[in-house]
LUMMAR-546509 format. One record per residue (C-alpha): residue number from 1; residue in one letter; x, y, z. Coordinates in nm, 3 decimals, always signed. Each point is the difference from the previous one (the first is absolute). Example, Ala and Ser with C-alpha at 12.3 -4.5 7.8 and 13.67 -1.06 7.14 Angstrom:
2
n, res, u, v, w
1, A, +1.230, -0.450, +0.780
2, S, +0.137, +0.344, -0.066
//
This chain:
398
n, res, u, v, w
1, X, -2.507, +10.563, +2.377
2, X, -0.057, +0.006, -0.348
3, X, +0.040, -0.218, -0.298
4, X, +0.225, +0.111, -0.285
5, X, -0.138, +0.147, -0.297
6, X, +0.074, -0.254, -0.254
7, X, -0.155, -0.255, +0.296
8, X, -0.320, +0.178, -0.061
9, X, +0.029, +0.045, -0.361
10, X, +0.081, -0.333, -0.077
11, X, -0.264, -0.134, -0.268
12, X, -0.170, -0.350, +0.139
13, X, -0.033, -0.281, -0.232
14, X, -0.279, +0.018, -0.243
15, X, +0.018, -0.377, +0.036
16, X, +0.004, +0.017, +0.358
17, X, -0.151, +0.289, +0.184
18, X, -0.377, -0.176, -0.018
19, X, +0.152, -0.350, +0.177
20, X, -0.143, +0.176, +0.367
21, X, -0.379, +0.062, -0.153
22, X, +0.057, -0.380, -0.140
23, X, +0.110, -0.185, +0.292
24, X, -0.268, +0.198, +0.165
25, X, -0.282, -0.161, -0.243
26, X, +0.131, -0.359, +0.024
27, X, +0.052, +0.043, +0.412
28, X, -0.369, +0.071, -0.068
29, X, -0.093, -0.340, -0.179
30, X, +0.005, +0.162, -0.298
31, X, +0.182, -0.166, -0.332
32, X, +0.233, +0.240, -0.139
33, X, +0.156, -0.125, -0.388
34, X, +0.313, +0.113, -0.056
35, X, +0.074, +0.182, -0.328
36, X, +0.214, +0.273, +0.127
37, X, +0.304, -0.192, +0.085
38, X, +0.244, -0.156, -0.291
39, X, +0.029, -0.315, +0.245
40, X, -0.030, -0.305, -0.178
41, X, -0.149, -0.281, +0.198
42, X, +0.171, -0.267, -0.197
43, X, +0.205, -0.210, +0.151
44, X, +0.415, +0.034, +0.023
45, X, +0.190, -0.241, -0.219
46, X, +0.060, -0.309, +0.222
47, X, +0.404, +0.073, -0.077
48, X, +0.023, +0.319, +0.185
49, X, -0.227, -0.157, +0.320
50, X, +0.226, -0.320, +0.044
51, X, +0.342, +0.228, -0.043
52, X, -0.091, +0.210, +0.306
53, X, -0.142, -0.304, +0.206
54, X, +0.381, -0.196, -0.079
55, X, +0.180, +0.293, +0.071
56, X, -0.224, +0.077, +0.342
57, X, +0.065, -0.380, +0.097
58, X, +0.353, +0.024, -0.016
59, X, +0.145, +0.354, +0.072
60, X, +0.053, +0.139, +0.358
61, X, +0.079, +0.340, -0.007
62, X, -0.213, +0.260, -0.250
63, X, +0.274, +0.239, -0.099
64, X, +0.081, +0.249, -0.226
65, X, +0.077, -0.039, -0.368
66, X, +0.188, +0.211, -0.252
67, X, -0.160, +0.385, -0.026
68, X, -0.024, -0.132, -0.350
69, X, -0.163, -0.338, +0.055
70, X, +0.057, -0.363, +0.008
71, X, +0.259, -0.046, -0.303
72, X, -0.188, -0.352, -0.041
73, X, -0.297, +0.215, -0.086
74, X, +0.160, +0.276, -0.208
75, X, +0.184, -0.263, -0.216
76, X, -0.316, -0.211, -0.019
77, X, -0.231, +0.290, -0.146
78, X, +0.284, +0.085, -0.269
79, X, +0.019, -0.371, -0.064
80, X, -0.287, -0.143, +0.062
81, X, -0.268, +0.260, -0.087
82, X, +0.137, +0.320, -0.179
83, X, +0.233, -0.199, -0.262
84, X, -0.353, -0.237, -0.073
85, X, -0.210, +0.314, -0.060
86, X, +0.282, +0.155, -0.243
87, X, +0.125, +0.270, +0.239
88, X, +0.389, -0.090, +0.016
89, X, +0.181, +0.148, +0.316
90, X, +0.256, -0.032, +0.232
91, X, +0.037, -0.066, +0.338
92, X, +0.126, +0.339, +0.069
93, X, -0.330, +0.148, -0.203
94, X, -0.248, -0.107, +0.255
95, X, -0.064, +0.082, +0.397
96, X, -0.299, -0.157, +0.221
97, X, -0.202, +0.250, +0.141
98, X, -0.292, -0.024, +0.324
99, X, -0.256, -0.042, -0.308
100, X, -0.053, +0.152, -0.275
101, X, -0.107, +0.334, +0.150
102, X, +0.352, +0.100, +0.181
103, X, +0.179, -0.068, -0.375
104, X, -0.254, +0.269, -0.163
105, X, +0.051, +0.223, +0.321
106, X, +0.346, -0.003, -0.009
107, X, +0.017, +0.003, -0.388
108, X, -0.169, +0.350, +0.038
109, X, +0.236, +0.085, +0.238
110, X, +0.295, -0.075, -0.226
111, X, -0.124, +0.158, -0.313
112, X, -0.159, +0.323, +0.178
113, X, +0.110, +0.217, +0.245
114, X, -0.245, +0.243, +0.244
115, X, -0.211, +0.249, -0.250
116, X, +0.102, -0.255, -0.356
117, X, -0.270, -0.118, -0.157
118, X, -0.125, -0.318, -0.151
119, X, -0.230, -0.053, -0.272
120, X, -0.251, -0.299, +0.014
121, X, -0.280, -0.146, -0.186
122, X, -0.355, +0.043, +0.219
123, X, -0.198, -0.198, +0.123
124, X, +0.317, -0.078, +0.174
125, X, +0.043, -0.259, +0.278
126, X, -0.099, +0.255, +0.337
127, X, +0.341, -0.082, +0.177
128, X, +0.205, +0.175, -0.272
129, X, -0.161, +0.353, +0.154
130, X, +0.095, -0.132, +0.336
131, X, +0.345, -0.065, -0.076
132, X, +0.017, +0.346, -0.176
133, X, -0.128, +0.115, +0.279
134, X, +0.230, -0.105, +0.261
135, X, +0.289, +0.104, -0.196
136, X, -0.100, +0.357, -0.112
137, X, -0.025, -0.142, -0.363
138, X, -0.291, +0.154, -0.249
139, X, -0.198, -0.254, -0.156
140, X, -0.093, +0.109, -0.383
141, X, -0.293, -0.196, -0.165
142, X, -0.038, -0.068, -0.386
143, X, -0.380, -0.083, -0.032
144, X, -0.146, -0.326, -0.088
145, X, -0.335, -0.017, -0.068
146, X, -0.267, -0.278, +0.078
147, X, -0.158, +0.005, -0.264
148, X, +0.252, -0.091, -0.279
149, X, +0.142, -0.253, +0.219
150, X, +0.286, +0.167, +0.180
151, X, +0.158, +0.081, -0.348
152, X, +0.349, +0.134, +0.014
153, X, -0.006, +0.402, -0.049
154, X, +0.191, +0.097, -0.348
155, X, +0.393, +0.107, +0.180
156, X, -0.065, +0.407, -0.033
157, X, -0.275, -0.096, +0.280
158, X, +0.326, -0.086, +0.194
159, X, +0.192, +0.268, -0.125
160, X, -0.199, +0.291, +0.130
161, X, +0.081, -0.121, +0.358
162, X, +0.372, -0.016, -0.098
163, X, +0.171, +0.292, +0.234
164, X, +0.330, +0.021, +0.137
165, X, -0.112, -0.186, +0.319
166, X, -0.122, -0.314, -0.180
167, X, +0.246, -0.292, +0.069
168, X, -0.207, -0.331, -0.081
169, X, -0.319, -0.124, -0.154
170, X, -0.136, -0.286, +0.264
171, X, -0.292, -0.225, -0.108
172, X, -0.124, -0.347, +0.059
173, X, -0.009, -0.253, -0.288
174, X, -0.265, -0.137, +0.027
175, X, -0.144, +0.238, +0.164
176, X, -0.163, +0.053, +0.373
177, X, -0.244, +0.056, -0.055
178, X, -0.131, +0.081, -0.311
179, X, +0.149, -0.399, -0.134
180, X, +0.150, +0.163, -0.314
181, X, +0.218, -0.191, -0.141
182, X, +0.295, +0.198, -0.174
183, X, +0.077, -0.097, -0.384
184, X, +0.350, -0.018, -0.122
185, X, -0.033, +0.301, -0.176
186, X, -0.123, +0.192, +0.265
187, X, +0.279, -0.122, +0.210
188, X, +0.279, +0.103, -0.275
189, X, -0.191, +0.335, -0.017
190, X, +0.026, +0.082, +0.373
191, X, +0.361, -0.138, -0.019
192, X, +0.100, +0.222, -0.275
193, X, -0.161, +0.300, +0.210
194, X, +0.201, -0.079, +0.307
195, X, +0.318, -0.063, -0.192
196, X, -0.085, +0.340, -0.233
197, X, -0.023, +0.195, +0.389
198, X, +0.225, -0.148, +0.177
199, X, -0.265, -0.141, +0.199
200, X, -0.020, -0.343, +0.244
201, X, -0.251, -0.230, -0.068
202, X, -0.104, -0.170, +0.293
203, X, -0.254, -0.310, -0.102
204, X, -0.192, -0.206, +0.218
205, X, -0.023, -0.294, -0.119
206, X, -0.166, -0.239, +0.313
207, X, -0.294, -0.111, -0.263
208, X, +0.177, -0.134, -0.257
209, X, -0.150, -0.371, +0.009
210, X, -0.344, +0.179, -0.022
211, X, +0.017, +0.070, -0.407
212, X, -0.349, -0.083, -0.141
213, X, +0.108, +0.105, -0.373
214, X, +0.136, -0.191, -0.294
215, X, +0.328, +0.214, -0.007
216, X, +0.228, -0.081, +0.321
217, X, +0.122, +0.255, +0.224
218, X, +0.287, +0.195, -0.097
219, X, +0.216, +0.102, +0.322
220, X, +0.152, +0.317, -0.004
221, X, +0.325, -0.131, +0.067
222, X, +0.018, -0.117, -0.374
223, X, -0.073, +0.377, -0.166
224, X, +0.321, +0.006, -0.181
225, X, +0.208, +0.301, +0.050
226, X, -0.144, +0.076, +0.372
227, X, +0.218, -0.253, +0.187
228, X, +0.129, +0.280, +0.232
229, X, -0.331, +0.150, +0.034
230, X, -0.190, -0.224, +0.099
231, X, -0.090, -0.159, +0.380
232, X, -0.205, -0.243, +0.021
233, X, -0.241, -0.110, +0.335
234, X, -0.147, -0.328, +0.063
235, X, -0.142, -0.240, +0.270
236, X, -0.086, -0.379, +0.053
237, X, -0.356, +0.095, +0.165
238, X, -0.227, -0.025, -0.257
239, X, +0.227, -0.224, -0.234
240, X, +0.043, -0.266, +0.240
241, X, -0.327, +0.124, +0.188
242, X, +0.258, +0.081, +0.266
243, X, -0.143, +0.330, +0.149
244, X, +0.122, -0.067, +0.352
245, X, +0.331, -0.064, -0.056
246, X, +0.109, +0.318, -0.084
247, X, +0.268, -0.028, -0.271
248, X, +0.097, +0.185, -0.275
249, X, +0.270, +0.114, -0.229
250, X, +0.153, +0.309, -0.139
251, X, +0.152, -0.108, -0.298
252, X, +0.241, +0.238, -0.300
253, X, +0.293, +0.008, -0.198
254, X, +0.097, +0.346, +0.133
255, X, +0.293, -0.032, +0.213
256, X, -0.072, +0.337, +0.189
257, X, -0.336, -0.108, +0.035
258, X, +0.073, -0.364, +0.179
259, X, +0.277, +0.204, +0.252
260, X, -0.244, +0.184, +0.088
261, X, -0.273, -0.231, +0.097
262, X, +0.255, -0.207, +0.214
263, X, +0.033, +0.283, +0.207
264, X, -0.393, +0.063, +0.041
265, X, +0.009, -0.398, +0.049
266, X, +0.263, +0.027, +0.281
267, X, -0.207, +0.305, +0.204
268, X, -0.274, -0.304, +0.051
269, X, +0.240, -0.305, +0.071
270, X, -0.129, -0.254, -0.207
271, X, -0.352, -0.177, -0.161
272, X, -0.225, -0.188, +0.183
273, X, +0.218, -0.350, +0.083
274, X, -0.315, -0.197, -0.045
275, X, -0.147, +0.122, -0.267
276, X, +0.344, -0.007, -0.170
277, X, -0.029, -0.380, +0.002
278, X, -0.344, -0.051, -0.157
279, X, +0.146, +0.218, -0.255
280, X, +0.274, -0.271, -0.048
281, X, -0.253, -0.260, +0.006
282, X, -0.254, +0.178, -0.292
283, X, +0.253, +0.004, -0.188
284, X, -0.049, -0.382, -0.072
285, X, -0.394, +0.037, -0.041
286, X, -0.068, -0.186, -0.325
287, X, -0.151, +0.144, -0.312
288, X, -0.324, -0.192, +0.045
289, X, -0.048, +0.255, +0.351
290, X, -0.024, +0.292, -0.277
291, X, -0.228, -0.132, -0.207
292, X, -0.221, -0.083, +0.214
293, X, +0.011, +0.395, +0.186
294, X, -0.018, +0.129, -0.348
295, X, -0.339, -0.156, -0.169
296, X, -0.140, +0.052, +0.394
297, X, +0.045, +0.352, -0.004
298, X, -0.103, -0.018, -0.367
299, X, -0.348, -0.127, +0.126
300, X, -0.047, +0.230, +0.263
301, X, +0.086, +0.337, -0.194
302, X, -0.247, -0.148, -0.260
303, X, -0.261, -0.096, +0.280
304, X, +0.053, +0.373, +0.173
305, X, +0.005, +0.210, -0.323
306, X, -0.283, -0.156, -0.184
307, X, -0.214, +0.035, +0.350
308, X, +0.139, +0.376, +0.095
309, X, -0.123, +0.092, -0.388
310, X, -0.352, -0.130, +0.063
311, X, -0.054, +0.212, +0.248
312, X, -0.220, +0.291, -0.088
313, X, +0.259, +0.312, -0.044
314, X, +0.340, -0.195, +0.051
315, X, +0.293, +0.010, -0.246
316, X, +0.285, -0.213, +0.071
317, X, +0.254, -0.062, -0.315
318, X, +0.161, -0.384, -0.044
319, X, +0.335, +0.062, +0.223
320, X, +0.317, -0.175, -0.201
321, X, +0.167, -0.108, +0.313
322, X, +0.016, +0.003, +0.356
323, X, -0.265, -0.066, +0.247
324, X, -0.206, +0.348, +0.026
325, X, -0.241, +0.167, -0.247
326, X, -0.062, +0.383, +0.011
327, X, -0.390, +0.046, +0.026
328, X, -0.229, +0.280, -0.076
329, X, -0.328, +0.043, +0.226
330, X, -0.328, +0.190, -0.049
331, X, +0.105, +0.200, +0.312
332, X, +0.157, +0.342, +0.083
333, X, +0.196, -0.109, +0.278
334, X, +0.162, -0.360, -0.042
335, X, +0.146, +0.079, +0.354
336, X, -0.323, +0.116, +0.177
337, X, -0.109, -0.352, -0.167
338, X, +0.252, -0.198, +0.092
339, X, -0.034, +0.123, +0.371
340, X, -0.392, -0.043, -0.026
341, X, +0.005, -0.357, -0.116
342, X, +0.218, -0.069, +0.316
343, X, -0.222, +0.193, +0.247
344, X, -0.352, -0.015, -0.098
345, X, -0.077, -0.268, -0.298
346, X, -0.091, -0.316, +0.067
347, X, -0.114, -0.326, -0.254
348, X, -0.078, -0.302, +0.145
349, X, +0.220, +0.101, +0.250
350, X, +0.313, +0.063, -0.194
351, X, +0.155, +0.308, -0.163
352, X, +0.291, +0.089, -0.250
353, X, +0.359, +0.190, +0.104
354, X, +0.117, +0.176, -0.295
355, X, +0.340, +0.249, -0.052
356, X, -0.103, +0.340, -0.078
357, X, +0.195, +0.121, -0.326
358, X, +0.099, +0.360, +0.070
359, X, +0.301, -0.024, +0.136
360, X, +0.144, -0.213, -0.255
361, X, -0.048, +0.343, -0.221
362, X, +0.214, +0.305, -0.002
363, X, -0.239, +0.196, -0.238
364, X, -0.296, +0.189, +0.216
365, X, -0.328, -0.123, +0.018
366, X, +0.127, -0.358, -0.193
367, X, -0.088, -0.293, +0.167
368, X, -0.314, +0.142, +0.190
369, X, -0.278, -0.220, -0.134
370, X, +0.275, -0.340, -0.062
371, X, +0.079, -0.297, +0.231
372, X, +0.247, -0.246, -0.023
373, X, -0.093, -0.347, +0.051
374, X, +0.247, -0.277, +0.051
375, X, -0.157, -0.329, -0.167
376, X, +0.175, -0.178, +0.253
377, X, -0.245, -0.244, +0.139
378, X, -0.142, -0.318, -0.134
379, X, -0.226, +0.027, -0.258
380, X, -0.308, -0.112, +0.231
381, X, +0.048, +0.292, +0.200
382, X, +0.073, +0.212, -0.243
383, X, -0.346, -0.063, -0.145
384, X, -0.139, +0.062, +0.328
385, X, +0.210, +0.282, +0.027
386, X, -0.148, +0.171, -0.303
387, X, -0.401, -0.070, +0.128
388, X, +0.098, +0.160, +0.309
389, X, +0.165, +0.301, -0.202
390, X, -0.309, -0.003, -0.209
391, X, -0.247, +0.020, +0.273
392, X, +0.170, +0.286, +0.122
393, X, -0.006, +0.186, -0.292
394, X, -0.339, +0.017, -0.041
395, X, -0.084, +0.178, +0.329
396, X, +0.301, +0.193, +0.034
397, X, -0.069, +0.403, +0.015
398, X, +0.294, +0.216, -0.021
//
């Protein structure tokens, strides 16, 4: 027997596909830090904990929900969270989703068919080309560049990728994992393209708490004039430092659209049950919880950049947001790195994981020499992350 040819073409995880050579290092003693997974290791607001224990304590059958979600939670997020943050919907405007990464999948799926096209902004987040993948849709990339900061490309950039195929622009605001941060007018420029073309714009929007600039996030759900174009994807993992539960959210004003997505949502029953209740429960966490995440992170991007950008032959801009930084290393091969400082470096005992960049390009031979590092630890280990990172540096031969 044979496996199917998409089986075997399937792209692994760029984040992922070095977990084996890791757990192989730290079932070998070895102390492996972390910087290649966007899994915060802060600790979920006490609200969402005690809302699954109650519910847990009291409930004796774990059944299905609506395909569409608990309407406690749906009504809560419009209510509770979207209204707060300026982003006025409807109950009938938003669907919970297993995570954010089935409402992007199925987002594609609704504004592309098999052989459309959909333009994007690389580095990209790597699960956009596996999603375009599965579904027979061609990713187009826009190029960002390092070096300026991830600076928006002027629109004709976007317009010589414009054929009839393209249906949607997709991007992540801010962005995994480059950590640009969008500007309002860069938004209301890549609103007026989709609405000029006919286009979808399909913004994930899971890092939103994690602005580190002066002006706030602008959501593309308020580009005026793109109310039907517009979906937008989100997820209480990395607001709520939720990862586990699973829950997302498609959300969009486009009737079609929101039809549409029930249907996807009924093919897979219903969300996570569970997780569906810490959801309720965040929704409570006070404002105090997200100050305190927010000047963390703050010192820990500040810890990892300044530290990545004293190493001899690193480049690493300041990210605006998120929790990753794109990094540039004195090496030909950030993968052949990556793999090395798994298998065969050792300091003190301890080596560094890192995500090799490549994949989250569309352009050839981009990415080759960058690494993205997720400044996701706490700053003590960060620093010792770096030393290790150094170390290796200096005997590394490619």
């Amino acid at each position: 027997m044979q496996i199917s040819q998409k089986a075997a073409q399937m792209p692994a995880s760029a984040i992922r596909k070095l977990v084996p050579l890791a757990d192989a290092a730290k079932a070998a003693g070895v102390k492996v830090y972390h910087l290649n997974v966007g899994a915060p290791d802060i600790k979920s607001p006490r609200e969402a904990i005690d809302a699954v224990i109650e519910k847990c304590t009291t409930m004796h059958h774990l059944s299905y929900t609506n395909s569409a979600g608990f309407i406690e939670l749906r009504r809560g997020m419009v209510e509770k969270y979207y209204k707060k943050i300026g982003i006025d919907i409807t109950l009938d405007d938003i669907l919970i989703d297993v995570a954010g990464s089935e409402a992007f999948a199925v987002a594609m799926q609704i504004a592309a068919d098999r052989g459309d096209e959909i333009i994007t902004i690389e580095p990209f987040y790597t699960n956009y080309q596996t999603f375009a993948f599965l579904n027979g849709i061609t990713l187009k990339a826009v190029h960002s560049d390092i070096h300026d900061g991830f600076k928006v490309p002027d629109m004709s950039e976007f317009e010589k990728l414009l054929t009839p195929k393209t249906k949607a622009v997709l991007l992540s605001n801010p962005c995994n994992p480059s950590g640009k941060v969008y500007s309002k007018e860069e938004m209301l420029a890549i609103g007026e393209f989709c609405r000029k073309n006919d286009l979808f714009l399909i913004s994930d929007e899971v890092y939103r708490e994690f602005c580190y600039t002066d002006e706030p996030h602008f959501s593309a759900m308020n580009i005026p004039g793109c109310e039907q174009n517009v979906i937008l994807v989100d997820s209480v993992s990395k607001r709520y430092n939720l990862c586990g539960a699973r829950i997302g959210c498609m959300v969009s004003r486009n009737k079609e659209v929101m039809a549409a997505a029930m249907k996807f949502a009924q093919s897979r029953l219903c969300p996570p049950v569970l997780g569906q209740y810490a959801a309720i429960g965040a929704l409570d966490t006070p404002k105090s919880y997200f100050d305190e995440v927010h000047e963390e992170y703050v010192r820990r991007r500040d810890t990892a950049v300044r530290l990545l950008n004293e190493i001899p032959g690193v480049f690493t801009p300041v990210p605006q947001g998120a929790v990753d930084t794109m990094v540039e290393l004195p090496v030909k091969d950030a993968e052949a790195f990556a793999r090395w400082l798994l298998t065969d470096f050792r300091y003190e005992n301890s080596t560094v994981q890192l995500t090799p960049a490549a994949s989250f390009y569309k352009t050839p031979g981009e990415g080759k020499n960058i690494a993205r590092v997720a400044y996701v630890l706490e700053v003590p280990e960060i620093e010792k992350a770096m030393v290790v990172l150094a170390e290796a540096l200096k005997v590394y031969k490619d």
